[in-house]
C-alpha positions as CSV (number, residue, x, y, z in Angstrom):
1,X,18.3,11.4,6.6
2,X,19.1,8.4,9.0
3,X,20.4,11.2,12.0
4,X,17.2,9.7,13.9
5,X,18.2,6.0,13.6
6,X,20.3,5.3,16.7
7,X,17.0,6.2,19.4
8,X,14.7,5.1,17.4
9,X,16.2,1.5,16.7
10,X,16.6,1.8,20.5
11,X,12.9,1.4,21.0
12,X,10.5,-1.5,20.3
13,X,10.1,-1.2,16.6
14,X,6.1,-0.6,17.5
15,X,6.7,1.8,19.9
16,X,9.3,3.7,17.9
17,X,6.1,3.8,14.8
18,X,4.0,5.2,17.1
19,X,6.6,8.0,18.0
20,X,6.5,8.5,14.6
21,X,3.5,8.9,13.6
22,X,2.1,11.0,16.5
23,X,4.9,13.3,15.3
24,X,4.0,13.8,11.9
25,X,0.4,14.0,13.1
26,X,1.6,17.2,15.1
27,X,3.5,18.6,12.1
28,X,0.8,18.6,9.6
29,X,1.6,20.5,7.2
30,X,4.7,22.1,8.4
31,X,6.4,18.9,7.0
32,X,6.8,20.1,3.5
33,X,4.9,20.1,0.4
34,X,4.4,17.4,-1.9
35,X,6.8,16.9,-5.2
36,X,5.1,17.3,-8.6
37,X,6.3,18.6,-11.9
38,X,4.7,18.2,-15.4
39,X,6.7,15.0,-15.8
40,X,5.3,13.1,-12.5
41,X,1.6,14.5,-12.3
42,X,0.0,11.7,-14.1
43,X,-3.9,10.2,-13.9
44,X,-4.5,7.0,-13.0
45,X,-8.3,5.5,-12.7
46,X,-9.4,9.1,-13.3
47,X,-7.6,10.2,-10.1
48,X,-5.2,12.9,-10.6
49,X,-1.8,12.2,-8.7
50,X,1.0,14.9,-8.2
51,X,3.6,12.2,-8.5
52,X,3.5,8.3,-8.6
53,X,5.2,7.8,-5.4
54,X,2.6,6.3,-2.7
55,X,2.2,5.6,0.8
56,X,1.0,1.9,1.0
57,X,-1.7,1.1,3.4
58,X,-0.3,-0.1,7.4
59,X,2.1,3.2,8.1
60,X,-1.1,5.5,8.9
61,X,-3.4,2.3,9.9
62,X,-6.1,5.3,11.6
63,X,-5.7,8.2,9.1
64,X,-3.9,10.3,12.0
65,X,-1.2,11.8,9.9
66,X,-2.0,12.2,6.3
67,X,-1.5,15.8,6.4
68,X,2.4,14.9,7.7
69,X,2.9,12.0,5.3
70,X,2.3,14.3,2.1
71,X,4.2,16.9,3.5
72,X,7.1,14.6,3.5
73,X,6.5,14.1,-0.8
74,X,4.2,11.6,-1.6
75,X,1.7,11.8,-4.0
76,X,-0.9,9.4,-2.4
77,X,-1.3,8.4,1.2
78,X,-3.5,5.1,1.8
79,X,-4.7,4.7,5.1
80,X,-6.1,1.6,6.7
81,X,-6.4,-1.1,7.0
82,X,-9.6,-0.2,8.5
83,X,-12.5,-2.4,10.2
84,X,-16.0,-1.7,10.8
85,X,-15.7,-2.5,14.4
86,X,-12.2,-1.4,16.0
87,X,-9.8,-4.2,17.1
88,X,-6.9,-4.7,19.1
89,X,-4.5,-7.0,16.8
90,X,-2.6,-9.4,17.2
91,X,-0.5,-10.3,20.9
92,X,2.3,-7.7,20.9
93,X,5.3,-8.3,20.4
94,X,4.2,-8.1,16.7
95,X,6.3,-6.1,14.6
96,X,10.3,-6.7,14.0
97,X,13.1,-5.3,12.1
98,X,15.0,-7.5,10.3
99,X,18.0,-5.1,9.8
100,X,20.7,-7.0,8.4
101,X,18.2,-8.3,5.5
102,X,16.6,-4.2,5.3
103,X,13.3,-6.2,6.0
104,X,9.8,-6.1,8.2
105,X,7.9,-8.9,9.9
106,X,4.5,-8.1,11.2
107,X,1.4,-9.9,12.2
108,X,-0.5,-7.2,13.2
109,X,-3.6,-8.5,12.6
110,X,-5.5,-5.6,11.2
111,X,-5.4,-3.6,14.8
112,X,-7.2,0.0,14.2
113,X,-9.5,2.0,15.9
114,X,-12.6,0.9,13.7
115,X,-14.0,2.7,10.5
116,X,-16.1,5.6,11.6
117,X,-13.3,6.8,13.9
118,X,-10.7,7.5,11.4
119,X,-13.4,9.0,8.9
120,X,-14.5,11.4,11.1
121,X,-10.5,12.4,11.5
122,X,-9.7,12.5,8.0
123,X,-8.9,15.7,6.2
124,X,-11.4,17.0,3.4
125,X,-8.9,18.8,2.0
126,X,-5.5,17.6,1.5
127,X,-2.5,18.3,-1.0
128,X,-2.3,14.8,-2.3
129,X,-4.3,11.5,-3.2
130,X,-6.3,10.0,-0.4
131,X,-7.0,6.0,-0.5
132,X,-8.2,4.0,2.3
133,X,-8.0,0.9,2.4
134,X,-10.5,-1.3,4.1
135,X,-10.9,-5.2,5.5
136,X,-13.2,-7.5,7.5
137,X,-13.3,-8.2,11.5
138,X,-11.8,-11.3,12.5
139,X,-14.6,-12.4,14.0
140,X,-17.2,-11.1,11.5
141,X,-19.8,-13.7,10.9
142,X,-20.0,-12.5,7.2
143,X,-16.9,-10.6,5.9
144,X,-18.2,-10.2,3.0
145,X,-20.5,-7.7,4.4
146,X,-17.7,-6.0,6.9
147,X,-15.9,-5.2,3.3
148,X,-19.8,-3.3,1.7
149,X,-19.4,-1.7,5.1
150,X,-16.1,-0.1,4.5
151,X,-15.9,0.6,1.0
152,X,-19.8,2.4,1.4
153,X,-18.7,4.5,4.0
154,X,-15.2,4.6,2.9
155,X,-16.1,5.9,-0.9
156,X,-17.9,8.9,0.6
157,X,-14.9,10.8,1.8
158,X,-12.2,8.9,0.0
159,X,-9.8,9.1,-3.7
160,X,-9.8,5.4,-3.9
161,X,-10.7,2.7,-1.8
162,X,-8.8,-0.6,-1.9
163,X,-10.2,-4.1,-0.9
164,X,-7.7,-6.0,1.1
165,X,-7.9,-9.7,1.0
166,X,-4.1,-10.0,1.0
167,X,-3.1,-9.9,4.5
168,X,-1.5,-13.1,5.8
169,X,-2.2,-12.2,9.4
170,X,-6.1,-12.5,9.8
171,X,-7.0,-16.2,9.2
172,X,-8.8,-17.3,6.8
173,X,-9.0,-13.9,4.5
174,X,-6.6,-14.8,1.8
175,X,-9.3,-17.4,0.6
176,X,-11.4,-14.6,-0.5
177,X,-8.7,-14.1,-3.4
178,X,-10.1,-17.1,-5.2
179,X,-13.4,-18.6,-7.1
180,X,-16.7,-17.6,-6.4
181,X,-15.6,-15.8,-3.1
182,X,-14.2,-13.6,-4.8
183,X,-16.4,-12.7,-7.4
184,X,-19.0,-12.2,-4.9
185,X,-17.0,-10.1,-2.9
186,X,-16.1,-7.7,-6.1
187,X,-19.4,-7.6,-7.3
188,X,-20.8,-6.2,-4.2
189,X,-18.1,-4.3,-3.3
190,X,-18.2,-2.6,-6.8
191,X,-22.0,-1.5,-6.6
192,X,-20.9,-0.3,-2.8
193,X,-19.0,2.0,-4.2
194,X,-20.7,3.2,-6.7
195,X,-18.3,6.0,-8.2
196,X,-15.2,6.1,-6.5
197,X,-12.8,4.4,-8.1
198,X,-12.2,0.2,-6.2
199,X,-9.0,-1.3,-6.5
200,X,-7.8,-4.7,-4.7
201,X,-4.8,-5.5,-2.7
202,X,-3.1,-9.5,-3.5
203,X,-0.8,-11.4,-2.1
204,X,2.5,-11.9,-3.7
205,X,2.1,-15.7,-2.7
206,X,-0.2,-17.0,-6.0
207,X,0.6,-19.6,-8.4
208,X,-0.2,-18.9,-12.1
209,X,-3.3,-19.7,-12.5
210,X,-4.3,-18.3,-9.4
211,X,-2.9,-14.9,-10.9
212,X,-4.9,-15.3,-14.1
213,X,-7.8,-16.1,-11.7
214,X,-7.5,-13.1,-10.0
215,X,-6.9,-10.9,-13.2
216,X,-10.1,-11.8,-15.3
217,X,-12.6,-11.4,-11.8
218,X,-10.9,-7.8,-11.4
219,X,-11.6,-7.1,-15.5
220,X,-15.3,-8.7,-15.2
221,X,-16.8,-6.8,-12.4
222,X,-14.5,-3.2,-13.5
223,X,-12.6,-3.4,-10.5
224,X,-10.1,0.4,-11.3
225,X,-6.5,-1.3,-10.1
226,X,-4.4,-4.0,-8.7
227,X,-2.1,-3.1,-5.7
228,X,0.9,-6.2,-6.5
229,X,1.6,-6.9,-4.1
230,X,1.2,-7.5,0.1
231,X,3.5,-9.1,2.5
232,X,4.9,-12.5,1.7
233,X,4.8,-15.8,4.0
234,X,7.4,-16.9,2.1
235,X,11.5,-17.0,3.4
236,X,14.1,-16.1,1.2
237,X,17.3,-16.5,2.7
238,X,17.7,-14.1,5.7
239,X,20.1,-13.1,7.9
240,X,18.7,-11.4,10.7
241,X,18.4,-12.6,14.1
242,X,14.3,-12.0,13.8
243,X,14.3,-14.1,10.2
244,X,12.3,-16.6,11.9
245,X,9.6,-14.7,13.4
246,X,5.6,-15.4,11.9
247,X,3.9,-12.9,9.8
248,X,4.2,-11.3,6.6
249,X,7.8,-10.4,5.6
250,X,8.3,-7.2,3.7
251,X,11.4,-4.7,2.9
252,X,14.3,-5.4,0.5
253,X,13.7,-9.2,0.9
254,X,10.5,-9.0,-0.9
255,X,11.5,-6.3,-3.7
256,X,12.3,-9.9,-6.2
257,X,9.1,-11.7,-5.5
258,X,7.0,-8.3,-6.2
259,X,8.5,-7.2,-9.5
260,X,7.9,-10.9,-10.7
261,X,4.5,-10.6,-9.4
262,X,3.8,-7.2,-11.6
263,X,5.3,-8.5,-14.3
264,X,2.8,-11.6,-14.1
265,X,-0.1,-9.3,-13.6
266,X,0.7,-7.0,-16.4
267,X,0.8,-10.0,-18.9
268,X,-2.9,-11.2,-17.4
269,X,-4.1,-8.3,-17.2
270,X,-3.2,-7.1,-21.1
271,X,-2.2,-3.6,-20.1
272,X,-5.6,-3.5,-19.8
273,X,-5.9,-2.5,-16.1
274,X,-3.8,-0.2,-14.2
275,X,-1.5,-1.6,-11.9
276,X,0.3,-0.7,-8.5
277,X,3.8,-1.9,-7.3
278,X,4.5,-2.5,-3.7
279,X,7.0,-4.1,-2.4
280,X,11.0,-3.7,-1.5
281,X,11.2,-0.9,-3.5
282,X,13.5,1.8,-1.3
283,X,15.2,4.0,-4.2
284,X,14.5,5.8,-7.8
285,X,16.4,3.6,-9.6
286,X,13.5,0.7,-8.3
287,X,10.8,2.9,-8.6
288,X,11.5,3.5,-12.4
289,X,12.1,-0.1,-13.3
290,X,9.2,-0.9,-11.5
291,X,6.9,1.8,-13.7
292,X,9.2,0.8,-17.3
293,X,7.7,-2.9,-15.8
294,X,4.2,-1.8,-16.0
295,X,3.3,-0.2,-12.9
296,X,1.8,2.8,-13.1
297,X,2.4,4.1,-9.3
298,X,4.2,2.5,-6.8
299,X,3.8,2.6,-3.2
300,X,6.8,2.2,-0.1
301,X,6.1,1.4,3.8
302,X,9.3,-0.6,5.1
303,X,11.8,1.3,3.1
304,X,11.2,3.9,5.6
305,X,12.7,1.8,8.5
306,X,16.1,2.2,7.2
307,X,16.0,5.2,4.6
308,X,14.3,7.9,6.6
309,X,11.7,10.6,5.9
310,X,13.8,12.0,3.0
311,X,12.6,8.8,1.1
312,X,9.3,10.0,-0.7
313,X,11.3,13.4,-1.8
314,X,14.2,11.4,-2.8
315,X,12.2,8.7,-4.9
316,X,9.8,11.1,-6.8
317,X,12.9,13.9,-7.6
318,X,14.9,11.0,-8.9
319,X,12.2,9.4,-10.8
320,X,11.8,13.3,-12.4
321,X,15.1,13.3,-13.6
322,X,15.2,9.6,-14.8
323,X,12.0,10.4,-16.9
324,X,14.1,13.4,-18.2
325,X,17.0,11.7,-18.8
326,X,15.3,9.3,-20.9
327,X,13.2,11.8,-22.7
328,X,10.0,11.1,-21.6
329,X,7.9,13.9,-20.9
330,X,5.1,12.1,-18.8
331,X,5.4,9.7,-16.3
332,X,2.8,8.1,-18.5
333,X,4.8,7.2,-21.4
334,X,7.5,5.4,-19.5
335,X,4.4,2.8,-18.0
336,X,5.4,-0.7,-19.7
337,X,7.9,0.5,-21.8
């Protein structure tokens, strides 16, 4: 379904995601339904999910449009990233297409219109998974405690919650990947949420020991997942005119860099945490070798740029018939295979 292309790649790629979103906000429901069949429905951290397809946190940054999102297939919708206190972002412009590479750039900067506004938006009921995902202020004066803001609040009316310290756009917050940062940060964060199942975003950008790191401090204080991985501040070769722009790149140019990272996390991790693929991933074929990898869901954004609305549907019907093409009759038993 790319019929909409030619006026929306006419617009400011911001503006055009606005548009957007404001109309599957007005749609709701009327979108569609979301795909499951007994081969897809899987659950993951004791959270039941219709299908493994995923809407990764930065599409729905203020929970305005879940109902629309999982009307157009997916299984989960995470919004966010959220702040306690609302903030404008980054200088606009922010956000660029790279369209010969099928790629993103943003630096956003973790602009939303603070926590308690979007929970008091959010549906209660809802046809698919609801994560939100939640980071500090840039200006907090502790971050650590904008994060047990957002994850107590957040937990309350929330599937999942997921801990972002992966975004390249908010100085200073990638540090709190690392050492006692953050096994303070998981610690509290973990008793903050008390139930609800915690998972944490990374970066793709971590050396090996960095990963393993990362992998045992998620283990030790029972954090439920990994999302692998965010945006990357590194530059493959690009060919687009907006290659050289700051910010997090994302889109096909990442999809190489991400299944390397879940592969790296599934051997740290042992198979003994459930993990999350993001990351250039725009087709079935990718979602599938992304789950045989290890992932147990997998979660799109920029793919939509460039394949449409159709892409959820598309994804989780194709993964169907892969999973019965290979005989698999769970979603589950393909994980790591």
């Amino acid at each position: 379904m790319r019929w909409y292309h030619p006026f929306l790649f006419a617009l400011d790629a911001e503006q055009a995601h606005r548009l957007t979103i404001r109309a599957l906000a007005a749609a709701g429901r009327r979108t569609g339904k979301v795909v499951t069949s007994p081969r897809l429905a899987n659950i993951v951290a004791g959270i039941h999910f219709p299908n493994p397809v995923g809407l990764a946190a930065g599409a729905d940054k203020d929970g305005e449009a879940v109902h629309g999102f999982h009307g157009l297939g997916f299984g989960s919708v995470e919004v966010g990233t959220l702040t306690p206190l609302p903030q404008a972002g980054n200088p606009k412009p922010r956000l660029f297409r790279l369209v010969e590479d099928r790629g993103v750039i943003n630096r956003m900067g973790f602009n939303n219109g603070g926590l308690h506004a979007a929970l008091d938006r959010l549906p209660r009921e809802r046809a698919g998974v609801l994560g939100i995902n939640v980071g500090a202020n840039k200006d907090a004066a502790d971050r650590v405690a904008d994060y047990v803001t957002g994850v107590s609040h957040a937990s309350r009316c929330a599937d999942y919650v997921t801990i972002n310290v992966s975004s390249p756009n908010t100085p200073g917050l990638r540090d709190l990947q690392h050492g006692a940062a953050l096994a303070e940060l998981l610690a509290v964060s973990r008793e903050a949420a008390a139930l609800t199942p915690l998972f944490l975003k990374v970066a793709p950008d971590l050396e090996s020991a960095q990963i393993d790191e990362i992998a045992r401090a998620a283990i030790d204080h029972r954090i439920d997942a990994l999302i692998v991985s965010n945006t990357t501040i590194s530059r493959p070769a690009l060919k687009s005119g907006n290659a050289g722009e700051a910010g997090g790149l994302s889109g096909a140019p990442l999809a190489l860099l991400a299944a390397q990272r879940l592969s790296d996390f599934r051997t740290a991790t042992g198979g003994r945490m459930p993990l999350i693929s993001a990351g250039g991933i725009a087709s079935a074929d990718e979602a599938y070798a992304r789950i045989r990898a290890g992932a147990s869901l997998v979660q799109v954004y920029s793919a939509l740029v460039f394949e449409g609305p159709g892409l959820a549907r598309s994804i989780a019907t194709g993964l169907d018939l892969l999973l019965a093409r290979d005989g698999f009759a769970n979603v589950a038993d393909a994980i790591g295979g």
